[in-house]
N, C-alpha and C positions, 0 to 999 in steps of 0.2 A: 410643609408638603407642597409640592407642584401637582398642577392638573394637566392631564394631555384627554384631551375630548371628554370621556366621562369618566374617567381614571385616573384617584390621583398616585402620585409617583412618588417616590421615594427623595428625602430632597439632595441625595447625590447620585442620582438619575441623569443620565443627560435627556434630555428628551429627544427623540431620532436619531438617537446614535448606539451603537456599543461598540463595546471596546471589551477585545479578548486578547489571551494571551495564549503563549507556545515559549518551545524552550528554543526553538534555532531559528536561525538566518536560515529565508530561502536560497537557495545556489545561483537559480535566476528565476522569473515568473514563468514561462514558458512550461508548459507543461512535456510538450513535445520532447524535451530535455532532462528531464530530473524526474528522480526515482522518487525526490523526500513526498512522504505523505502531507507534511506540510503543501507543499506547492499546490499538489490537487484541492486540497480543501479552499485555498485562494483559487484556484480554476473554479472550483465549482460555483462560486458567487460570480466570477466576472467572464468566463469564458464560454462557448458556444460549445455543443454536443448535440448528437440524432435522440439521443436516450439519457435521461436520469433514472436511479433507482430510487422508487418508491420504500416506506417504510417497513416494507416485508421482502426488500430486496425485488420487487417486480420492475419488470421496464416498465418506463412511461414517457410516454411521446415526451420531446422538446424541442428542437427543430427540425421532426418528422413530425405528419401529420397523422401517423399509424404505426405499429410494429407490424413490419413484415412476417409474414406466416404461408404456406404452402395452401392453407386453407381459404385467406384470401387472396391469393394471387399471387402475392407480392413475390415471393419463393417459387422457383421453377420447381415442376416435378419432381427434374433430378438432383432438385439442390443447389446448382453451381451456381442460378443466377439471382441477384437480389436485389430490389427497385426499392425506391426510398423515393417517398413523395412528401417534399421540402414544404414549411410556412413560407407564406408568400409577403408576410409584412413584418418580416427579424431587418433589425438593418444594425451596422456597425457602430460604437462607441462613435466612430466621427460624422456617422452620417449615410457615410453607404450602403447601397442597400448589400445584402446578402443573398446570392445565389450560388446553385450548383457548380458553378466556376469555381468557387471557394474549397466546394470538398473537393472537386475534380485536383485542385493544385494541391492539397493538402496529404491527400494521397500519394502523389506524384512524387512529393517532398519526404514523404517517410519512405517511399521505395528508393529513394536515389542513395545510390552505396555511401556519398558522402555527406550526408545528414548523420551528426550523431546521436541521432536514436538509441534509446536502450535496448532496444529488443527489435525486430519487427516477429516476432511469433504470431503466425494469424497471417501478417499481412503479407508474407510471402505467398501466401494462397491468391492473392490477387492477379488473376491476368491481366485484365485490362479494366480500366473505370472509363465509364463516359456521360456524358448528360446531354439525354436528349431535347430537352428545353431547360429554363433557370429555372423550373421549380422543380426538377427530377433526376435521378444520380442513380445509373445501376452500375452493380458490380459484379462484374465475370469474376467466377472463380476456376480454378484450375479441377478443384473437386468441393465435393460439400462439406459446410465449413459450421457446428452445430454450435460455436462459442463466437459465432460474429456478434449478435448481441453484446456480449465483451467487451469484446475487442474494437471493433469499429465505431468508434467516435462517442465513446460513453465516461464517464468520468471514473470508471476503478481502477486507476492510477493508468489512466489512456491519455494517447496525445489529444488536443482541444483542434476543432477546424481555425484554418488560418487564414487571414484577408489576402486572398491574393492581391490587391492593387495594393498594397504596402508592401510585401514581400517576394513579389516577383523580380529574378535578377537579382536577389539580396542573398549571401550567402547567409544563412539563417544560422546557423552554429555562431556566427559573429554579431548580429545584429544589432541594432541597439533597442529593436523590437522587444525584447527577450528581458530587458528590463525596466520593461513599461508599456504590458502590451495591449493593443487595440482588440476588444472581444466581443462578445455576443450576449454576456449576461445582464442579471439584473442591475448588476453594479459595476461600477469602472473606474480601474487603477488609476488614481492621482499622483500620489506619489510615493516614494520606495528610499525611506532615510536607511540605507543600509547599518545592521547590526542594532538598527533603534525600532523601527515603525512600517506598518505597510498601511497606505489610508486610502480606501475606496468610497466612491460617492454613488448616491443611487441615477440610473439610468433610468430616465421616465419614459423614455422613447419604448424598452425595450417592451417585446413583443405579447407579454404575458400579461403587462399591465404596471402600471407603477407600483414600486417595490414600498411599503408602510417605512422602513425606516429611511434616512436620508445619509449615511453614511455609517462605514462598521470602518474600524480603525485595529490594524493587527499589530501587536507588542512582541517585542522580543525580548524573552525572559525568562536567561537559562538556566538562574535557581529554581527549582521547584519550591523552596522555599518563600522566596522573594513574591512567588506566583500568591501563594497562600497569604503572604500578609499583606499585597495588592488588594485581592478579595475582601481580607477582610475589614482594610481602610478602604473600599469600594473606590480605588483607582481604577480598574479593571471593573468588568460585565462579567465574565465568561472564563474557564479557564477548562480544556477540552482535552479528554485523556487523562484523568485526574490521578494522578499515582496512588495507588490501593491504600498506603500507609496513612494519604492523608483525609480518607474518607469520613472518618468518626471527628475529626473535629471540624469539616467543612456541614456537617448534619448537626450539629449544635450552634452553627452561627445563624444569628438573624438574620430574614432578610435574604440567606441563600438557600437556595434548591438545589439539588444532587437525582438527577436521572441516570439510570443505566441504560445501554443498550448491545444486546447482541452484538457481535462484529462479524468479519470475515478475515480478521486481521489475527495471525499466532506469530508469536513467538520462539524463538529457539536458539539453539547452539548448532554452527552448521561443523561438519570436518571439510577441510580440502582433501578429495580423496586422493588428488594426485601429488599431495607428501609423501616422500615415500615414508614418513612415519605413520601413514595412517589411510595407504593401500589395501591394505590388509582388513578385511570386514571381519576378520575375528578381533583384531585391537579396535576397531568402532566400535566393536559390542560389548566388548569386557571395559572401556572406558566409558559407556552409557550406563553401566553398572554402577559406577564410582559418582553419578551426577544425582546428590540430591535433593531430586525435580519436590518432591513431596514437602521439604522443608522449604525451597522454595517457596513454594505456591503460598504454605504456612505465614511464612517468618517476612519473605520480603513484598509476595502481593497480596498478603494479608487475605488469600482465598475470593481472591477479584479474578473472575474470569474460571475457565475449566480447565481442571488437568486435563491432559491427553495425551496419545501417540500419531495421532493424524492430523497433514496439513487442512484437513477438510472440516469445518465447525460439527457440531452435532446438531442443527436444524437443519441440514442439508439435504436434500433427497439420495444422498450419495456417501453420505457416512457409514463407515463400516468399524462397528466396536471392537472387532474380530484381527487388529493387524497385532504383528509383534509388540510384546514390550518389555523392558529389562529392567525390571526393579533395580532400587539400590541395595547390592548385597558385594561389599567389598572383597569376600571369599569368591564369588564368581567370577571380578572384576580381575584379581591377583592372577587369578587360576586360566582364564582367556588369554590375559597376557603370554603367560606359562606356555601354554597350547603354540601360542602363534612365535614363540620362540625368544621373545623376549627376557633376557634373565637381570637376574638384579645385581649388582656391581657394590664392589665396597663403598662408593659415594653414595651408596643410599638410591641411584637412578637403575633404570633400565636400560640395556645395553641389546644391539644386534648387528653384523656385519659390519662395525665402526661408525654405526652409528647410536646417539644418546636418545632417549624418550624425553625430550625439550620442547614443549612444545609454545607456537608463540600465536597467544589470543588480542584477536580484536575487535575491538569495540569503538563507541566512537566516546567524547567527552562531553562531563555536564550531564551524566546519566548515573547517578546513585545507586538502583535496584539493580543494571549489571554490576557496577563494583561489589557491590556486595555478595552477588552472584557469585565470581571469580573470586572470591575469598574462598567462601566453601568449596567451590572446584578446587584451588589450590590446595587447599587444607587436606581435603580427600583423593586426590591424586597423591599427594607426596606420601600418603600411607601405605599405596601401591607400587611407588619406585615411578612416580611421572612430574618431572617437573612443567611447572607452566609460567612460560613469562607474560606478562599484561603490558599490550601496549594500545593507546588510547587515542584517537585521531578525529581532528577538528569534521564534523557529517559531509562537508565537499570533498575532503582528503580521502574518506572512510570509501564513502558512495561517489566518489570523484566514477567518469564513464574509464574502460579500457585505453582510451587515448591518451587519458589525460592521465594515467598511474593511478587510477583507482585502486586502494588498499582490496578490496572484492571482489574488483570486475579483476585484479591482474592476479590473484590469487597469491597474494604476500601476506599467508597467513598459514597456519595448520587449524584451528578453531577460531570462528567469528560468532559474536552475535545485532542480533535485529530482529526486525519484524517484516513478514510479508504480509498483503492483504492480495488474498484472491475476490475473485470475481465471483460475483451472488450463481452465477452457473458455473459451478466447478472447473478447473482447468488447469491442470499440472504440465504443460505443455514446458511453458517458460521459464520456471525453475529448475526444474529436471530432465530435460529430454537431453538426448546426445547432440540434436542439432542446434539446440541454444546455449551452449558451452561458451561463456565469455571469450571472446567479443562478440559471437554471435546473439546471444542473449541474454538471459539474466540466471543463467546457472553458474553460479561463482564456483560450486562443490566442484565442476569437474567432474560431474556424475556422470558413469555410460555406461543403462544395459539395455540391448535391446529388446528382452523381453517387455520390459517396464515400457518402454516406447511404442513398442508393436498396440499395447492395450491401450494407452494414453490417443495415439495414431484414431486405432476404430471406435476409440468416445467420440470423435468429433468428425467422423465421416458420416454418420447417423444424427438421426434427429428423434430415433427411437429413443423414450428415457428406458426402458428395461432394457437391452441395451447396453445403452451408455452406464448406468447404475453398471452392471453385470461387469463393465470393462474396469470402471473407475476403481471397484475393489478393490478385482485383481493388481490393479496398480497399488493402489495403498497398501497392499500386507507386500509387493515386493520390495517397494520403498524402504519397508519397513524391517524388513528382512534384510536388505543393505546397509541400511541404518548412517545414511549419509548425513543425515540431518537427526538432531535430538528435538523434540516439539517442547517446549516451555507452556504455554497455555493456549489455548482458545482465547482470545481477551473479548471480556465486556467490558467496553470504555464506559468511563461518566465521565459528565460535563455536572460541573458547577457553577452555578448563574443566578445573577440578582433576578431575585422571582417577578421582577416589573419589568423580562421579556416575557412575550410570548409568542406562541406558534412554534416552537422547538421542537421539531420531529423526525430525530438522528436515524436515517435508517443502518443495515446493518455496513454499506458501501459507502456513503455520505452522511458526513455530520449535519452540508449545510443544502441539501436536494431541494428544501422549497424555501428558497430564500427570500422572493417575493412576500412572503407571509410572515415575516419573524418583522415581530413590532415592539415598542418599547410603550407601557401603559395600561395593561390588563393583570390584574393581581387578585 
């Protein structure tokens, strides 16, 4: 056995190190750029932000020195305007210090049309940013904006602030920034063996205090099986998101520990509504019949995580048990078909105005619990007259942006699945709204009613929560009534980890929110 201070360790321990693992290659580090939840979780250890989320999903200062509130101040009256009073001793991985100049350019950079940004939802509310000295940053909004907490510069899959003296004059979509970049956090990217390793060292400078371990080391390792006997040859620390199947035998090995925790992160099967196979909200409905979510949950997450019908967790202030839902009942599913015109053809398929009920899913590879997913979809559709072909695409290709032929952003698909994670204050803005329809933002569906908008719209002119509650409902039962998207679970992720880390404390937005404190030695 090794001793680290008064704690001895296990003797395949590294001492100040861990090393965890994931199933993919990041696309680039830059968070500014990529959707994968992978990316942010490496944001979160090395990158700057105003806010982190605490373990109950609350803001917590991080290079703010308060959360802005109307109460004190910091919030104009009417809302539009919002002061952000910066720490005064963050300085950059190379040295520089860090100021207001930095979010002022940061800003500046996600508004310019030729940034590819996933989204800007939110930040088109920006009028103008300005900083009246280096330690202060307010921002003009056009109207009141109740999801800026959010949105502006917090890690629930948000862009990270960016050094201007390194990226000024850089077109940043190209950078070589982007694959090795210069941040704010406790720790800082050394280097990036693509397809193999991400290795970060701890940053003593930075502002919080120096970080207990001295380097955490990311694997890439897109067997989940692979991941599992890592573990259990204690090659690996950590392994995050731990697939529901392989829970019961990670809970019988020595030496590992298995935490759950709430998320903010579901799952689902989305439709393109603008197929014209599946226009139609009566064939979304009668094919939401055919999906069985319950055997699911059973068979392949092994009852990890909660069924549901809404994108919104049930710890939410905003949950509403109340929206539609369409059991699996294959008589219904035939019979909606029926209704919306679709008849069934001597090949066994579904037939209408020339065209076939063919439908083509996707997903991305290296994901086992959708394949098996799309088994039983297949199996169960073809009993209704719907064929479904699977095709399967590398996570850059899948979540590649609109420019670059994104399988999701360009809408080359009739059924996708994945996972979104909202934000600990609700906000259906940027998957559904009509004005974030890829390329504009991250509604791949194609979705557009305006009712659903008009509610979504007055959740976020107010800062009233009754209110916003009252609006967000109404959103979620019409979502749900459109049924553009099927909901797969609410997930409780687990993280399995040799029990000689400690200070693990996943909140429901961040695995890695107080990374400063995760140490290797106390068991």
């Amino acid at each position: 056995m090794q001793s680290s201070g008064h704690h001895t360790l296990h003797p395949w321990t590294v001492p100040g190190t861990l090393r965890f693992a994931d199933g993919e290659d990041p696309d680039n580090l830059n968070p500014l750029l990529s959707q994968m939840t992978l990316v942010h979780d490496l944001a979160a250890l090395t990158m700057g932000y105003l806010f982190v989320f605490g373990p109950h999903g609350e803001p917590v200062p991080s290079l703010c020195t308060e959360v802005p509130t109307q109460q004190n101040g910091d919030i104009s009256p009417d809302g539009k305007t919002i002061v952000y009073k910066l720490r005064r001793n963050a300085v950059w991985h190379d040295g520089a210090p860090f100021t207001s100049a930095d979010v002022v350019f940061t800003v500046r950079t996600i508004l310019n049309p030729k940034t590819n940004v996933s989204s800007r939802a939110g930040w088109n509310y920006v009028r103008k940013v300005d900083a009246p000295d280096a330690h202060t940053v307010v921002f003009h909004l056009t109207r009141p904006y109740a999801a800026f907490m959010n949105t502006y510069f917090t890690p629930a899959e948000n862009p990270a602030i960016l050094p201007k003296h390194l990226l000024q004059g850089v077109d940043v979509n190209h950078a070589a920034y982007n694959a090795l970049p210069v941040g704010l956090g406790p720790f800082r990217f050394v280097r990036w063996s693509r397809g193999s390793e991400v290795v970060m060292d701890a940053f003593d400078r930075w502002w919080g205090g120096k970080p207990k371990l001295r380097r955490i080391v990311f694997k890439v390792i897109p067997n989940t099986n692979t991941v599992l006997q890592e573990l259990r040859t204690h090659e690996i620390d950590a392994s995050v998101r731990v697939p529901g199947d392989q829970l019961g035998q990670l809970a019988a090995m020595p030496a590992i520990a298995v935490i759950g925790y709430p998320t903010t992160t579901y799952g689902h099967f989305d439709y393109n509504v603008q197929s014209p196979l599946l226009a139609d909200v009566r064939v979304r409905r009668a094919l939401t019949h055919a999906i069985p979510l319950d055997v699911m949950w059973a068979k392949i997450d092994h009852r990890s995580g909660r069924r549901d019908w809404t994108p919104i967790p049930r710890f939410s202030w905003a949950y509403d048990p109340s929206v539609p839902r369409y059991p699996y009942d294959l008589r219904a599913a035939a019979g909606g078909l029926d209704a919306a015109g679709w008849r069934l053809g001597r090949d066994g398929l579904r037939h209408k105005n020339g065209l076939t009920m063919r439908l083509r899913m996707a997903g991305n590879v290296g994901n086992p619990e959708l394949d098996a997913r799309v088994v039983l979809v297949q199996s169960s559709f073809k009993q209704i007259g719907v064929a479904v072909e699977y095709f399967r695409y590398p996570t850059p290709t899948l979540f590649g942006s609109y420019a670059a032929g994104g399988i999701v952003a360009t809408r080359k698909y009739d059924m996708a699945s994945y996972a979104w994670q909202l934000s600990p204050d609700p906000n259906l803005e940027n998957q559904y709204t009509c004005a974030n329809i890829s390329p504009k933002g991250l509604n791949y569906l194609g979705y557009c009613n305006p009712r659903f908008d008009a509610y979504v719209n007055d959740s976020l002119i107010t800062y009233d929560r009754a209110r916003r509650k009252r609006d967000l409902i109404a959103a979620q039962r019409i979502l749900g009534a459109d049924e553009p998207t099927v909901i797969l679970t609410q997930r409780v992720d687990h993280i399995a980890y040799n029990d000689d880390l400690a200070g693990l404390k996943p909140s429901p937005a961040m695995v890695f929110w107080n990374a400063r404190d995760l140490a290797m030695g106390k068991r």
